[in-house]
Each structure stands twice: as structure tokens, then as C-alpha cells.
SELUMTOR-460912 format. One record per residue (C-alpha): x, z, y. Coordinates in steps of 0.25 Angstrom, whole numbers, plus 5000, padded with zeros to 4 digits. Last residue first. Layout:
BEGIN
XZY;...
//
This chain:
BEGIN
485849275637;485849135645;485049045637;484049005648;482948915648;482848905635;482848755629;483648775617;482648855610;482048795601;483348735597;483848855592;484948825585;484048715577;483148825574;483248955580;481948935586;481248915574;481649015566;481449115577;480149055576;479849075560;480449205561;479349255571;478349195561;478749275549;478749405560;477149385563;476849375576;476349505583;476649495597;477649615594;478149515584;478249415593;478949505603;480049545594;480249405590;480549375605;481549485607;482349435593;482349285596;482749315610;484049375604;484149265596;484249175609;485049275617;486049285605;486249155603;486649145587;487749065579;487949055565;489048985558;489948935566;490148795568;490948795581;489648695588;488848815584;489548895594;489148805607;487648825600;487748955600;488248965615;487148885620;486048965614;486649105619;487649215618;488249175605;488549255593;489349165582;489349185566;490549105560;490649085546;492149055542;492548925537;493748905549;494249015545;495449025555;495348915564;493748945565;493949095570;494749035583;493748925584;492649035583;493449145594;493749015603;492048985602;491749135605;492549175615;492049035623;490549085620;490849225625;489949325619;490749355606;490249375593;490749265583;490649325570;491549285560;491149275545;491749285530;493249315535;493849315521;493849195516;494749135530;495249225538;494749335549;495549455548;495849515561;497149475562;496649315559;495549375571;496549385580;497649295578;496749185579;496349245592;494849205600;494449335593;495349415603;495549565597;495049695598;494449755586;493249795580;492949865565;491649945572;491850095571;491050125584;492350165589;492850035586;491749955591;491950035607;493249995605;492949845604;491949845612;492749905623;493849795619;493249675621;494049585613;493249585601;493349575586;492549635574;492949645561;492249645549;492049695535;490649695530;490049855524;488649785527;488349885540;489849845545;489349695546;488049745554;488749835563;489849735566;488549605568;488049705579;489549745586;489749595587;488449565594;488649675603;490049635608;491049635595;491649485597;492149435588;491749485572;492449465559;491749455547;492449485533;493449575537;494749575531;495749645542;496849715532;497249845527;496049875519;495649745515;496849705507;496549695494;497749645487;498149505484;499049505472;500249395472;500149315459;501349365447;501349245436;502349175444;503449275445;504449185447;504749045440;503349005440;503348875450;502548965461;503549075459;504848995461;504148915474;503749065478;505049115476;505648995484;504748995495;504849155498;506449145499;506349035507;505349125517;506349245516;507649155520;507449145534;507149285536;508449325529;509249205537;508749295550;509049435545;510549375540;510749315552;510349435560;511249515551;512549425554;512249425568;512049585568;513349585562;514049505573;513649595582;514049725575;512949825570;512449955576;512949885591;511649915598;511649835611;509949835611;510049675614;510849675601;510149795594;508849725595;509249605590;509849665578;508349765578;507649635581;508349565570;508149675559;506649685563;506449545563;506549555548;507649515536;507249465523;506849515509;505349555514;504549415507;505549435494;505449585492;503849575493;503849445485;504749505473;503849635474;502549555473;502949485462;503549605455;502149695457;502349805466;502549935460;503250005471;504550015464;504549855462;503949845478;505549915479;506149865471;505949735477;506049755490;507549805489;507849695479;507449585491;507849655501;509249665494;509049515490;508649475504;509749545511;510949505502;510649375503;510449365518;511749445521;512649375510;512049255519;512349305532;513849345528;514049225521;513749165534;514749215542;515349115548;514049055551;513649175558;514549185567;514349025571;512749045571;512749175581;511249195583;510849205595;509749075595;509249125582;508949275589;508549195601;507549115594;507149235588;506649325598;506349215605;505249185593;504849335594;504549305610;503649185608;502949255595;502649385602;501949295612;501049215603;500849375597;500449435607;499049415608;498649415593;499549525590;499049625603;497449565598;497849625584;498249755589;497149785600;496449885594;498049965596;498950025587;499649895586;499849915600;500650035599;501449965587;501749855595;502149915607;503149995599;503649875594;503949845607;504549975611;505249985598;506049845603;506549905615;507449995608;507550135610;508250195622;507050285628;506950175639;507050065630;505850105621;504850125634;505449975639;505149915625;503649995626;503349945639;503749795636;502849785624;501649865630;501849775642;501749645631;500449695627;499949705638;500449585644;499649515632;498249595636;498449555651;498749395646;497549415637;496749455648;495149525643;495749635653;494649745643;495949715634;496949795645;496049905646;495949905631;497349885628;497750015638;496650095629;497250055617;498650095623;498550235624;497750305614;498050215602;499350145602;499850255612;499650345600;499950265589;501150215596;501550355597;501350415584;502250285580;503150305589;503350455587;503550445572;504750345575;505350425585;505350555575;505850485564;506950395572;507250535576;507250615565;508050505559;509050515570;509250635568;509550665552;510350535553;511450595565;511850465571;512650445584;512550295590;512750185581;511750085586;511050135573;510550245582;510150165594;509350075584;508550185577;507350185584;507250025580;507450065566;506350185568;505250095573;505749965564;505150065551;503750005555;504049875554;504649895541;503549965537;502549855541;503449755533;503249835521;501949835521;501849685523;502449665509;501649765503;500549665508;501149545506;501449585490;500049645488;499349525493;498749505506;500049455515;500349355504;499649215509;500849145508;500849115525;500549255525;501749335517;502549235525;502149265539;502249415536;503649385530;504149315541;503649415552;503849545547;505249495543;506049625533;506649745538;507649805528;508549735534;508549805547;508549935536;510049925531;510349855545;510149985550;510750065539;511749995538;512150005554;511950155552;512950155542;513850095550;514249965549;515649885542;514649805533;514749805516;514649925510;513649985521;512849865522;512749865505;512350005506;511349995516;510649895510;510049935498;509550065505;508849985516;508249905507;507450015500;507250095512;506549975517;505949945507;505350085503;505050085518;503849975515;503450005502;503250145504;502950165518;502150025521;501350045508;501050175508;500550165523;499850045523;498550105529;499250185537;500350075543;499050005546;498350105555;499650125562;499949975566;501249915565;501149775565;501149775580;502549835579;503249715573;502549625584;503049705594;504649705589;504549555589;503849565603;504949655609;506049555600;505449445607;505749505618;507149515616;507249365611;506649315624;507649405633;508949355624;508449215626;508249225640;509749285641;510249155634;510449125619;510748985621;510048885620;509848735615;511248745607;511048685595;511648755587;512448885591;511848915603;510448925600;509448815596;509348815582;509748955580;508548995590;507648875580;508048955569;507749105573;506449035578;506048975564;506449085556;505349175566;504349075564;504049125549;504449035538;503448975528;504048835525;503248755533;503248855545;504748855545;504748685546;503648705557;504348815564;505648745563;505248625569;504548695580;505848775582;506748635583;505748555594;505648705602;507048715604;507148555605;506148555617;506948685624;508348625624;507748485629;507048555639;508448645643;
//
């Protein structure tokens, strides 16, 4: 079994380092490394119970993550794009497949219609990842692209409502759809509203904890109650999870919820995976692997042309319509969790064998997408296509988190630098983990939000990157806090200016020695200001006031190094 484990994870840091070097998203490398090791080559597990139990929760957190992207206040602001490109392409997709399903496959009409729209669904994941690793998530071509991922996330509320009624149980169209309707608007009324009124305040009692661990297991419980609330009613686990996502989504705490979970959303996704590779049935499919590659074909040139025609019909530029239809033309996650889903749901809408078949197809599609990308830019970049069309950046300062300064730590200091920023018309963001400060901001009309500032994920989410972020402001009052939080700013703009509060003389110097830009004891310079007071009152001239607090701050206030106490 040692030996068994070593060489699992020998082969899938192999394949994560080769996938990362050309571009492909971990998820490829985890479906290879479960077919790798599984049964049918090299035999180092078998798809046992625990495998099974892993790869359901990762499902829970896969359907979690999917509904943390959807926030209200976004989907608002991206509305016209979201709904019209977005189920323009699917509807668009949907229609070109269903007749080629229906004319070639023995299954129901509801068994084309559902795997009519599964493929539809495109990788959020991959294509995420590959619109950033090219720098193309703020152009006009990433964004649309992105838009129409949010929608498909979206529309995954009604599909998975649907599942009992694709499992071939009585259908009456006219009803169900009022139904699907009807549930779907009711969800997302609801999550708003618990969102907001209910679990806000449950967070907050447990952020005031100051616990990571008690703030992970909450999150997790929130997981776990909404599956076993879904299952109850008889719908499908996987809308509980994604139902806790959207709730929390809804939430101050958003970005914290991602930054925590997402090392553990991870783990389990790569189960989830591993154990989809690992049950993958290699000889079947090997006899038919015509099928699966007149599938994958098939799939990415209908995608493809349905994509196309549609960003044509929208007026998107050709470029950016080739790139859009190119990046979505593969499979998703979605379609493997609602296959997987009807497997340990016992939904027999489509034969076994079949949902082998369309999992290999949805696998090799996602495989394929990144290739696919390489060669069209290796043809572009050498002039053979569409060379004299460059991607458009756009604007995008009103959907995303640019500000210029970001502030951690909104205790008093923080909240009197936010004043002054917001009194010069300069965007900022201000960052605390104390969240009755960070209520109390936001009612005040402050831009505060909670978050971890010692969390690369946290302040990237927030914005801070290099040439845009013109300062950081280091405002906490915990020396420790505050030297993690600089060396955690430092690995991201490592040329940004840093301006540091510290508590007394000792603790500016300790910060000095991370090269910030500007460090000030408070106590000290706070002393500087009673005292000038007083030598005014005592009638010395104010030119000669200046010239000693000159002095005195002088070679880091040297002057004043031998105080008996510096304790604030």
C-alpha cells in the first residue's frame, strides 16, 4: 500500500508539472492520474467504497464552488450580457443538438434534451484558468466569455430540479416548467433572503470566534445542512451544496468563505476526479472508440459553429468570436456531476454504458480545448489567421475590484486615512477581520470588507496587483499581523509602496527592516503633536516648532531612543 500511494503521487506530480507547462488545468491532470492508477492500468487501486465516499464529496464542494460564483449584485450588473449572450448559447447549442441526438441514439426525447443542454455546459474551471494564464479575462472577448460561464452556472438550478423528471417519470411540459419555474425563482429569492437576514448574522457571531478552524466547520455545516435539506424534499444533494454557496455568496464574507475553502474544495474536487478516471471502464471504451471520437468531434464543431453564430449575430468582432466559441467548445464539470450524479442518485434516464460513452467524450473534450488554443495561437502569432485583429482590453472598472490604495486594518487609523482617500475622489478598499468594525464602515458608507489580510487569495480577490495597486496601507495594531500581511503584499507587488502604522518606536523600526516605505509610531508622533501644542501655547514661534520635530525625527528618531518607556 506504501509503495501503491508513493507512485500515486510520483505519476500525478508528473502530470501536474508537464499539464502546467503546457497550460492545462489540474483537473486533466487528476482524471489521468485516476486512469493511471485504476484498475485497468496499472492497477494501484481499485475503486473501492472510500473512493466512492471521496469522490461524492467532492462533488458537494464542486457544486459549492459553482454557486459561490453566483452572486446577486453581480448577475445585475451583468445582466444583459449574462442573459442574452449567455442563454442565447445555450439555447443555440441545444437546438443544434437535439435533432442530431434524436436521429441518431435510441433515447427519449427527454434523454436528448438533457444531454442536448449537459453539453451545452461548458469547464468553468479550465477555461477561467486559461483565459488568465493568457492574460485575456479583461478583454472584451474574456469578458463575454466569462458571462456566459456565469449563465450556465446559473441555468445548473433548473437542470438539477429537473433530474427526477428526466429520470423518465410522468412528464406533462406545461407543468413541470411552471415548476422548474416556480422552484427556481423561489431559490434564489430565498438564498438572497437567508443570504442577507439570516446567515450574515450567524457568520458574524461566528467571525467575532477569531477560529479559522470554527469558521471552516461553518462553512462545511452550511454544506452538509443544505444537501441533507435538499435530500429530504427529494431533490438532489448537489442543489444543497450549491445552494450553500449561493447563500454565502450573498454574504460580507464571500471572499474570506473562497479563500478558506478553497485548499479543501480542492482536495476533495481532485477525489472527485481521481475516482471518476479511476471508474472509468478502459476496455468498453476501447471498443468503441470510434464512438468517442465521432462524439468529441462532433461536439466541438457543433459548439463551436453554435457559439459562433451566435457572438456573429451579437456583433462581436470575428477574432473575438472565433476565441469565445474556441475557449467554450468543450464539455464542463456540470455534465460529469449531473452523469455522476444520476449514478449514485440511481437515475436510469440514459443507459449505463451510454453515460460511459458521454463521460469519455466530456473528459477528451476538456482535454482537447487547451491544444486546440495552442495551435490557433501558434497559427495566429505566425500570421496565418486573423493576425491583424489584436484583442480589445475594455474598461473594466465598474464590475471589478481596482482600487488604487488598499487599506488592512480599519481600526481608527484605517477609518482616518479612508476619509481622506474618499475626500480626493481615490479608489480604495479597506480590509479588516474585525467584523463589528467592518459593519459599522459599511453603514457609515466606507468601501470595507471582511477578509484575512495575511491571504494571498484575499487581497489578489480584492484587487491588489501589480501597476495598478499604487499603495498599501499597513494599519493593524498587531506587530506579528502586520509583518505576515507586508510579506504576504511583498509576494505579489513586490515594488509597491508600503506605508506601515505601528504602535511604538520599536515596532517601526521591526517594520523598517521589511522595506516599506514609510513607517510612523503612533505614540511618538502623537507626542510630537500634544507637545507642539504646548510650545505654542507657550508662545514659541511655529518655524521653530518645526525645526525640532525635525530634529527629533531625525535618524528614526534617534533623539529619542532613550525614553524611559515606549509602551503606548
Amino acid at each position: 500500500m506504501t509503495v501503491a500511494i508513493l507512485l500515486f503521487f510520483a505519476i500525478l506530480f508528473v502530470l501536474m508539472c508537464i499539464l502546467r507547462m503546457a497550460r492545462i488545468g489540474a483537473l486533466v491532470a487528476f482524471l489521468i492520474a485516476g486512469i493511471i492508477s485504476g484498475p485497468y492500468v496499472l492497477n494501484l487501486f481499485q475503486l473501492s467504497d472510500t473512493w466512492t465516499f471521496l469522490g461524492e464529496l467532492g462533488i458537494l464542494f464542486l457544486w459549492f464552488s459553482l454557486g459561490l460564483e453566483i452572486n446577486m449584485g453581480r448577475l445585475w450588473d451583468m445582466r444583459r450580457t449574462i442573459f442574452g449572450f449567455g442563454a442565447a448559447q445555450v439555447l443555440m447549442v441545444a437546438v443544434m443538438m437535439f435533432p442530431i441526438l434524436a436521429g441518431i441514439t435510441p433515447w427519449s426525447m427527454l434523454g436528448c434534451i438533457m444531454v442536448a443542454l449537459l453539453f451545452a455546459m461548458s469547464s468553468t474551471s479550465e477555461d477561467i484558468q486559461l483565459l488568465t494564464d493568457r492574460n485575456q479575462l479583461n478583454t472584451n472577448m474574456g469578458r463575454q466569455t466569462f458571462s456566459i460561464l456565469l449563465f450556465q452556472d446559473l441555468l445548473s438550478i433548473p437542470l438539477l430540479a429537473m433530474l427526477p423528471v428526466f429520470a423518465g417519470k410522468s412528464f406533462n411540459l406545461g407543468a413541470t416548467a411552471i415548476d422548474v419555474l416556480v422552484l427556481s425563482v423561489a431559490l434564489i429569492v430565498g438564498v438572497v433572503v437567508v443570504g442577507r437576514f439570516i446567515l450574515n448574522p450567524l457568520m458574524r457571531l461566528v467571525a467575532r470566534l477569531k477560529s479559522r478552524e470554527a469558521f471552516i466547520l461553518a462553512i462545511m455545516l452550511n454544506i452538509v445542512i443544505w444537501a441533507v435539506v435538499m435530500d429530504l424534499i427529494g431533490l438532489p444533494v448537489g442543489l444543497g451544496a450549491f445552494l450553500a454557496g449561493m447563500l454565502l455568496s450573498e454574504t460580507i464574507y464571500q471572499h474570506q468563505v473562497n479563500a478558506e475553502i478553497s485548499p479543501y474544495a480542492m482536495l476533495f474536487m481532485a477525489f472527485f476526479f481521481i475516482s471518476l478516471g479511476m471508474g472509468l471502464n478502459l476496455p468498453f471504451l476501447g471498443q468503441h472508440w470510434y464512438v468517442v471520437l465521432a462524439g468529441v468531434v462532433g461536439l466541438v464543431v457543433i459548439k463551436f459553429a453554435a457559439i459562433f453564430i451566435v457572438a456573429r449575430v451579437r456583433h462581436v468582432p470575428v477574432p473575438d468570436a472565433v476565441m469565445i466559441a474556441l475557449v467554450l467548445a468543450q464539455g464542463g464539470e456540470f455534465g460529469l456531476l449531473m452523469l455522476q450524479t444520476m449514478k449514485s442518485s440511481g437515475i436510469d434516464a440514459l443507459p449505463v454504458a451510454h453515460q460511459e460513452i458521454l463521460t469519455a467524450i466530456i473528459i477528451v473534450s476538456i482535454m482537447l480545448t487547451p491544444i486546440l488554443l495552442a495551435i490557433f495561437e501558434f497559427l495566429r502569432r505566425h500570421g496565418l489567421v486573423l493576425s491583424g485583429y489584436p484583442l480589445v482590453s475594455i474598461d473594466d472598472r465598474k464590475h471589478s475590484v481596482h482600487p488604487s490604495v488598499i487599506i488592512c486594518g480599519f481600526g481608527r487609523v484605517g477609518q482616518i486615512i479612508a476619509q481622506m482617500l474618499e475626500a480626493k475622489n481615490i479608489p480604495y478598499i479597506a480590509i479588516d477581520l474585525d467584523v463589528n468594525a467592518v459593519m459599522l464602515g459599511r453603514e457609515r458608507g466606507y468601501n470595507v470588507v471582511y477578509g484575512n489580510t495575511n491571504s494571498d487569495a484575499v487581497l489578489r480577490d480584492f484587487g491588489l496587483a501589480p501597476r495598478r495597486t499604487r499603495a498599501v496601507v499597513i494599519a493593524l495594531d498587531n506587530i506579528s499581523t502586520a509583518r505576515s500581511t507586508i510579506r504576504t503584499v511583498r509576494s505579489i507587488v513586490p515594488r509597491v509602496k508600503i506605508f506601515a502604522r505601528a504602535r511604538n518606536l520599536a515596532d517601526s523600526r521591526e517594520l523598517q527592516k521589511l522595506n516599506v516605505t514609510q513607517t510612523l509610531p503612533e505614540t511618538i508622533e502623537s507626542s510630537f503633536m500634544l507637545g507642539s501644542g504646548v510650545l505654542a501655547h507657550l508662545g514659541v514661534p511655529a518655524a521653530k516648532i518645526n525645526d525640532l520635530l525635525a530634529a527629533m525625527r531625525a535618524d528614526n528618531y534617534s533623539s529619542v531612543d532613550g525614553t524611559i518607556a515606549d509602551r503606548g
